[in-house]
C-alpha positions in Angstrom: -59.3 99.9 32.8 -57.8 97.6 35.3 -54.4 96.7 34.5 -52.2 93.6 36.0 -49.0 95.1 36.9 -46.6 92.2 37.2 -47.9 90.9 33.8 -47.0 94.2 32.1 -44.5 94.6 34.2 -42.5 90.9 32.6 -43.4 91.7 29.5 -41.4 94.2 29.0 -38.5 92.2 30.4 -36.7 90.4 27.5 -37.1 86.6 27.6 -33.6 85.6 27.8 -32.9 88.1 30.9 -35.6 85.9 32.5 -34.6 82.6 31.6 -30.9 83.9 32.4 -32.1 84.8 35.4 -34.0 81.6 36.6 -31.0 79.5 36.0 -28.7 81.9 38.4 -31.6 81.8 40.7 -30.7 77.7 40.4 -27.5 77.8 40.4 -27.0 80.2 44.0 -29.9 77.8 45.3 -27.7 74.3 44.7 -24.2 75.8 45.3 -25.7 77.1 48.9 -23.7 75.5 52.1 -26.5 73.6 53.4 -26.7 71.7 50.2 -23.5 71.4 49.5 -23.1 69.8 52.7 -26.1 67.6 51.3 -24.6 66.4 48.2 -21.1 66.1 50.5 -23.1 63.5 52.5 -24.6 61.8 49.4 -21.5 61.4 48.0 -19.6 59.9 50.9 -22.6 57.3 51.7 -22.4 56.3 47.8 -18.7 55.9 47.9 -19.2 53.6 51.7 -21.8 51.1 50.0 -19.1 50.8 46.9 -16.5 49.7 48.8 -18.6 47.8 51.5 -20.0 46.2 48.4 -16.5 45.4 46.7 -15.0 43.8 49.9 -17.8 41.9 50.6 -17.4 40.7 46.6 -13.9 40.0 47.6 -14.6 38.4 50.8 -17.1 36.0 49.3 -14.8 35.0 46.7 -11.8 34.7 49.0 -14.4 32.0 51.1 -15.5 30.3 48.0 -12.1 29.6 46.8 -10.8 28.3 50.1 -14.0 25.8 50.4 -13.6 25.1 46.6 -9.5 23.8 47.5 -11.1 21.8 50.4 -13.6 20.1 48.3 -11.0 19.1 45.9 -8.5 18.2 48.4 -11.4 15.6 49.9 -12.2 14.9 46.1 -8.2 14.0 45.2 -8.0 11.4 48.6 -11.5 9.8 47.2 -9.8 9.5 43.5 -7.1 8.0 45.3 -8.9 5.6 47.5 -11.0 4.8 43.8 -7.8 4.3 42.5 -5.5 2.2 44.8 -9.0 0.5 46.4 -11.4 0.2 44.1 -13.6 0.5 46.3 -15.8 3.6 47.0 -18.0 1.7 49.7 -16.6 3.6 52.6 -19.6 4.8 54.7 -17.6 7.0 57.1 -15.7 8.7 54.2 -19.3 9.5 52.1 -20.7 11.1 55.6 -17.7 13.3 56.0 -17.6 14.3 51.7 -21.8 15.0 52.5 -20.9 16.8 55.2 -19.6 20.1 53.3 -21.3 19.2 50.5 -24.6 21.0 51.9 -24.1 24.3 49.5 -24.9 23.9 46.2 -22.2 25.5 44.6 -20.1 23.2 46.3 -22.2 20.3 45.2 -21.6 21.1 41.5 -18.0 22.0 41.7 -17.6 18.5 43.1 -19.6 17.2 40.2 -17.7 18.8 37.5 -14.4 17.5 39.4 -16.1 13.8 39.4 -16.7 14.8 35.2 -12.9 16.2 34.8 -11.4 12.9 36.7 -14.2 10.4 34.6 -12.3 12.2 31.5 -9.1 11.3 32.3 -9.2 7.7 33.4 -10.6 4.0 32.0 -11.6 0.9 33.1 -12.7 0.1 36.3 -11.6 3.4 37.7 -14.2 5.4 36.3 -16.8 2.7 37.2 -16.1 3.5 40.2 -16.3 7.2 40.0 -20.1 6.8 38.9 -20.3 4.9 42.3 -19.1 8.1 43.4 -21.7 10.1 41.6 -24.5 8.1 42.4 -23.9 7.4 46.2 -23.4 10.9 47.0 -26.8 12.1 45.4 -25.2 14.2 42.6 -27.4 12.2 40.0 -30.8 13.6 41.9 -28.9 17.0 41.4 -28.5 16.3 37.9 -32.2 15.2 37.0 -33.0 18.3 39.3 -31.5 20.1 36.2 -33.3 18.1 33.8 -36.1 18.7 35.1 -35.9 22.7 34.7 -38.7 23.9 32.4 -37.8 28.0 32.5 -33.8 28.0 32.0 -32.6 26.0 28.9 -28.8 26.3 29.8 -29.3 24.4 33.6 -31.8 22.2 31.6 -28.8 21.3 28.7 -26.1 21.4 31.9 -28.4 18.5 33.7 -28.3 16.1 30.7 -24.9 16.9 30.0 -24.4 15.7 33.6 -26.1 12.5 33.3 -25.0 11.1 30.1 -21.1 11.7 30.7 -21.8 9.4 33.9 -23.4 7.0 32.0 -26.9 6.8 33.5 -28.2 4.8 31.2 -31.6 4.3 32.9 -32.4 7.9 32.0 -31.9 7.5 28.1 -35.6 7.7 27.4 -36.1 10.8 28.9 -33.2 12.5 27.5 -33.8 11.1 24.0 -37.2 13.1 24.5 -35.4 16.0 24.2 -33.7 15.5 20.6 -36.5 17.5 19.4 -36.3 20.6 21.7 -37.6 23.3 20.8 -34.4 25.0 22.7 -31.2 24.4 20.3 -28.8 23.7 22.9 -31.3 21.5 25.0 -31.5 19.6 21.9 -28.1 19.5 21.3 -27.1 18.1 24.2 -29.8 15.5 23.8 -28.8 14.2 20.5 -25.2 14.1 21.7 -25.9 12.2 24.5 -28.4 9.4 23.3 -25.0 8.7 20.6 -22.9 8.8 23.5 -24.9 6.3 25.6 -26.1 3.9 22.7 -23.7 4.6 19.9 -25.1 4.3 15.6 -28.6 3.2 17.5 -29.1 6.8 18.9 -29.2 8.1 15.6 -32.8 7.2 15.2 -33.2 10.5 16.5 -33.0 11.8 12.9 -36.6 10.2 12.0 -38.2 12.5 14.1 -36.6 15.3 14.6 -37.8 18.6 13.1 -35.1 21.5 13.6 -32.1 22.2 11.7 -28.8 20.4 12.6 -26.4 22.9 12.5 -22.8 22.1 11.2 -21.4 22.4 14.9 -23.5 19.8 15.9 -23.0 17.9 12.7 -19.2 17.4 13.1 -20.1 16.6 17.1 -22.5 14.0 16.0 -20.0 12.6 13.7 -16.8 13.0 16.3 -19.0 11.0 18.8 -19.4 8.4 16.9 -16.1 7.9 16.0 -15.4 6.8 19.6 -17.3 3.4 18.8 -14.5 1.5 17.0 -17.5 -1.1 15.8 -19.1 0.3 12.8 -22.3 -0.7 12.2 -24.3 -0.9 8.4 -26.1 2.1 8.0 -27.4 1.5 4.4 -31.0 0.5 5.4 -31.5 3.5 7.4 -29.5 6.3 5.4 -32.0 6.4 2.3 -34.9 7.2 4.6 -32.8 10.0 6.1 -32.2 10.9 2.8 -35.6 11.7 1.8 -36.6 13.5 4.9 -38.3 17.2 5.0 -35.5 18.6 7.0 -32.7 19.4 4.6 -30.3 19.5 7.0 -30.9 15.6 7.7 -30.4 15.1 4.2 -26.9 16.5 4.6 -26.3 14.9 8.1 -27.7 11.6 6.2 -24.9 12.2 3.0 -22.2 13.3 5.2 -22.7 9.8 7.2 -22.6 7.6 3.7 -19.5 9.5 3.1 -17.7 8.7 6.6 -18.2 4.9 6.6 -18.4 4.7 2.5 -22.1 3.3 2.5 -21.5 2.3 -0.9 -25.4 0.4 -1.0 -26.9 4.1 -1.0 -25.0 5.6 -4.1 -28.4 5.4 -6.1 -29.5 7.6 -2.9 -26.7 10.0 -3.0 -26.8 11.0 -7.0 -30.6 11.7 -6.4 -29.8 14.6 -4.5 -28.3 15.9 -6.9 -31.6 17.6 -8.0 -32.9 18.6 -4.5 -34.3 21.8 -4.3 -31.6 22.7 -1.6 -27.8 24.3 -3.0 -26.5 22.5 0.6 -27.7 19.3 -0.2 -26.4 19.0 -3.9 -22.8 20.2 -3.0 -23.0 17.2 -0.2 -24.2 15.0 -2.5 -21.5 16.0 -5.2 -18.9 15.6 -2.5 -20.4 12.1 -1.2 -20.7 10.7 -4.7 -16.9 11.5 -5.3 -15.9 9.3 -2.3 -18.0 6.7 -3.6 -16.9 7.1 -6.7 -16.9 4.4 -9.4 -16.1 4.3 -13.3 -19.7 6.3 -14.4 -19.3 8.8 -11.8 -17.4 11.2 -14.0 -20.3 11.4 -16.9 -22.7 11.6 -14.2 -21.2 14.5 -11.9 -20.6 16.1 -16.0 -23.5 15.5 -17.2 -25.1 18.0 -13.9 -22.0 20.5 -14.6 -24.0 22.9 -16.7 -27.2 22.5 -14.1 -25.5 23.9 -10.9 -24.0 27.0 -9.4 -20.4 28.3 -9.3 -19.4 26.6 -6.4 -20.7 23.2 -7.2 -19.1 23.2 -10.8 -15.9 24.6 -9.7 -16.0 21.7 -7.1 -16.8 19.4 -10.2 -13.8 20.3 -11.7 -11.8 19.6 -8.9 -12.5 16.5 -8.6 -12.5 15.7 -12.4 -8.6 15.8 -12.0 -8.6 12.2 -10.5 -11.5 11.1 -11.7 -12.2 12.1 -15.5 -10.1 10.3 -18.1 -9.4 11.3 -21.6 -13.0 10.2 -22.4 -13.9 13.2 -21.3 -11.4 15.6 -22.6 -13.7 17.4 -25.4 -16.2 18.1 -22.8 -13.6 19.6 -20.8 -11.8 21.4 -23.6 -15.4 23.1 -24.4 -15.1 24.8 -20.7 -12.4 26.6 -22.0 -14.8 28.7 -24.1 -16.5 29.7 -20.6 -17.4 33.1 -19.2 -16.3 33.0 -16.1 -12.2 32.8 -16.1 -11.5 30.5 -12.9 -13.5 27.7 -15.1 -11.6 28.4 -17.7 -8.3 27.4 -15.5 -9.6 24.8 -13.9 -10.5 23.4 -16.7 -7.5 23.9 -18.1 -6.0 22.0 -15.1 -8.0 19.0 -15.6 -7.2 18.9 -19.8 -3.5 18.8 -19.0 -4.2 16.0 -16.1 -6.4 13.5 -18.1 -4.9 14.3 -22.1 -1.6 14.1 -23.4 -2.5 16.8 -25.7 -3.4 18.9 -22.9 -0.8 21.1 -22.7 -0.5 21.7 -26.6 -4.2 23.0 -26.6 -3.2 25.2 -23.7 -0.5 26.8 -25.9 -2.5 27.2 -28.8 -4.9 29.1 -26.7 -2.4 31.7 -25.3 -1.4 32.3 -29.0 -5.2 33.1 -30.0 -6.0 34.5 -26.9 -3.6 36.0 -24.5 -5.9 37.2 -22.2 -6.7 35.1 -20.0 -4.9 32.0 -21.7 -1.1 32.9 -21.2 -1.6 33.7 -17.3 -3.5 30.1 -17.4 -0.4 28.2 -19.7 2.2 30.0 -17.3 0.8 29.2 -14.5 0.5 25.6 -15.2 3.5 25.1 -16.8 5.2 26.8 -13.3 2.8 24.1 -11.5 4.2 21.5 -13.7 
């Protein structure tokens, strides 16, 4: 028999005496001098590229704040020329403003400058600070931006760009992009065809298939606040109202609310059957501003259809607008599961019946619980 020594030799050897073993074998190898000295020398040209990377961080941003004050120092002697002048057709003064305009980052802080001072003047003043734009080739820039197919956010800065300098000659393009398939491309879009044409830009709503969120909703609306002419929407709000994207619906109800489109009531209490719990509570809420004598019997006579939400809403607004037509319908509610119903109801009994209160009483007698929290409370309210 021929046996292998250093095989039968480890075997006898206990497994964790060898692995023990190994790692001390490791440890005396890596705590040696020469690679101590090794890991010395790693560590020192690690810590050099930190700090060579740090003050050339620091060194860039030191530089780019020092051009950034001498673009706006140039920039604050233009608005002043613009303003005392008005007259931005000074060919010397354009070469020198071009002539450290030739980085890019430069280039845009001078346009959100021009943007900032457009903000905070009228008249013929900021005319003449789209002159500005325009003659110094920051509107190229701009549909440069546009034009970007692979980063939505300098695609969405472009428009941005163009519309708050009022280039109106670029409105078809950006109202191509109302439809995005980017949200804040699209955004953007749809603020800035309202921006350039006013109520007319809102024909973006025929086509467009993605949701409006309620950001962009109040955005929409606070733009067009800032036309003081109002213009009759009631031909075009009933289409909106009976488009597939539900969140045109509400955009559509939430603009017959702002300007009272009275002409589309039939419109609005339609909606209170859609399929969609966003577009009934808009609807209930539009129908109350527009509000006439049936209103209450209508928005009752859907009280038992809808959610929580909606008929607590209801009942809110029953305490201007029901009258003591209505009050057995209301007392009934009183007989309701849910207890907040119950109180508002109670709430809208003492409001619209002079034996409101008296029924309230009587209730707290029979029932205690819930009905003499609901009759103090009330009568503390009162």
């Amino acid at each position: 028999m021929v046996w292998n020594l250093p095989t039968t030799y480890l075997s006898f050897i206990p497994e964790s005496c060898l692995l023990r073993s190994a790692v001390m074998d490791t440890i005396e190898k890596y705590m040696s001098p020469s690679m101590l000295l090794k890991g010395a020398e790693i560590l020192s040209i690690g810590i050099a590229i930190v700090v060579v990377g740090i003050y050339a961080y620091l060194f860039n941003q030191k530089r780019n704040f020092f051009y950034t004050q001498r673009i706006r120092k140039y920039i604050e002697e233009w608005i002043t020329q613009v303003i005392m002048e008005e007259d931005v057709d000074t060919p010397t003064m354009i070469r020198n403003f071009k002539r450290i305009l030739i980085n890019k980052h430069a280039r845009q802080f001078a346009i959100n400058e021009l943007i900032s001072c457009k903000k905070n003047f009228s008249g013929g003043v900021t005319d003449n600070i789209v002159s500005l734009y325009v003659a110094l080739g920051f509107k190229e820039d701009s549909l440069a931006k546009l034009r970007n197919t692979t980063r939505w956010h300098i695609k969405a800065r472009g428009i941005q760009e163009l519309y708050l300098m009022e280039q109106q000659d670029i409105l078809k393009t950006i109202y191509k992009n109302t439809n995005s398939t980017n949200e804040f491309v699209r955004m953007e879009a749809q603020t800035g065809v309202i921006h350039l044409t006013g109520f007319p830009g809102l024909r973006f709503l025929d086509v467009i298939s993605y949701p409006l969120t309620e950001w962009q909703q109040l955005k929409l609306l606070e733009q067009l606040r800032l036309y003081p002419k109002k213009e009759d929407l009631s031909d075009k709000i009933p289409a909106w109202l009976h488009a597939a994207n539900t969140t045109v619906v509400v955009f559509a109800l939430k603009l017959a609310d702002e300007y009272q489109v009275f002409a589309v009531r039939h419109d609005v209490i339609q909606c209170l059957v859609h399929a969609d719990n966003q577009v009934r509570t808009q609807a209930l809420k539009t129908l109350v501003r527009l509000a006439d004598e049936e209103t209450p019997n209508i928005l009752l006579g859907y009280f038992n259809k809808e959610s929580l939400i909606n008929r607590l809403y209801i009942l809110d607004a029953m305490r201007s607008l029901a009258t003591e037509a209505d009050a057995n319908f209301i007392e009934s509610l009183l007989d309701d599961e849910n207890d907040t119903i119950k109180l508002k109801a109670a709430l809208v009994l003492v409001a619209i019946s002079d034996s409101g209160m008296a029924v309230i009483e009587k209730r707290s007698l029979l029932q205690p619980e819930p009905f003499e929290r609901i009759y103090r409370h009330i009568k503390t309210a009162s």
